[in-house]
N, C-alpha and C positions, 0 to 999 in steps of 0.2 A: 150439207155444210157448205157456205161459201167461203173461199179464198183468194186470195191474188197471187198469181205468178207472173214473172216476166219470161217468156219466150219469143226467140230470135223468130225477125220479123221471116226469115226464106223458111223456117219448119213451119209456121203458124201457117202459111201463107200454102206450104204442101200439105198441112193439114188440114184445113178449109176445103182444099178441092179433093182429097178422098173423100171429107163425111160427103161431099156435095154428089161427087160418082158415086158412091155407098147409099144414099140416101137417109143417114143419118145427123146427126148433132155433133157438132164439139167436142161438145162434155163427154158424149160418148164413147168417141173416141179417144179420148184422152183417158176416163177411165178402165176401158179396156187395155192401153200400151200401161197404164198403170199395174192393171192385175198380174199382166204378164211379167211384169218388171221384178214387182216384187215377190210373184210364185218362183220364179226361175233365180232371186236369189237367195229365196229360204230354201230352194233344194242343194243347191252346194255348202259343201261343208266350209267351217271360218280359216281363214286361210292361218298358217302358224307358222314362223319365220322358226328354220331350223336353228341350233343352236351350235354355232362352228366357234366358241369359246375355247382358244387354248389354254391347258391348264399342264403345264412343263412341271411346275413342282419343284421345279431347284432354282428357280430365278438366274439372271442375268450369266451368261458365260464367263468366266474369271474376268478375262482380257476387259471384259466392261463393268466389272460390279463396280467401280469407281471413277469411271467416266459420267461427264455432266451430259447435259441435254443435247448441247451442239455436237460432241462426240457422237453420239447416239445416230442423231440424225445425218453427221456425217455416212457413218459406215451405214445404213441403212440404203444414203442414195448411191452411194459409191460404183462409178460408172455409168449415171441413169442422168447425169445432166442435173441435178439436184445439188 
């Protein structure tokens, strides 16, 4: 199958002269760092972002259940320059 890619002229340019020490092709080399690329990312597993959700369960502490947003965000920064 043919394609077009753009690749940066200084890798093309160190790829050229491997296939050329190698005595290979291009294409060949390029499908080779392809194999590689994509065997060694089908072997790790998919990455899963932990789940660090606090769930308190009683909401907001007395002192703020009826403080507004800027409240809020005051005592949040309070001492941090915010």
């Amino acid at each position: 199958m043919k394609t077009t890619i753009e690749i940066a002229d200084p890798i093309l340019a160190e790829a050229r002269e491997v296939a050329a020490r190698e005595r290979t092709t291009l294409r060949a080399l390029v499908e080779e760092g392809l194999r590689a690329v994509v065997a060694a990312r089908s072997e790790r597993p998919a990455f899963v972002l932990e789940d660090a959700a606090f769930r308190g369960g009683q909401g907001l502490q007395p002192e703020f259940e009826a403080a507004g947003w800027d409240e809020l965000r005051a005592a949040a920064y309070e001492g941090r320059g915010g």
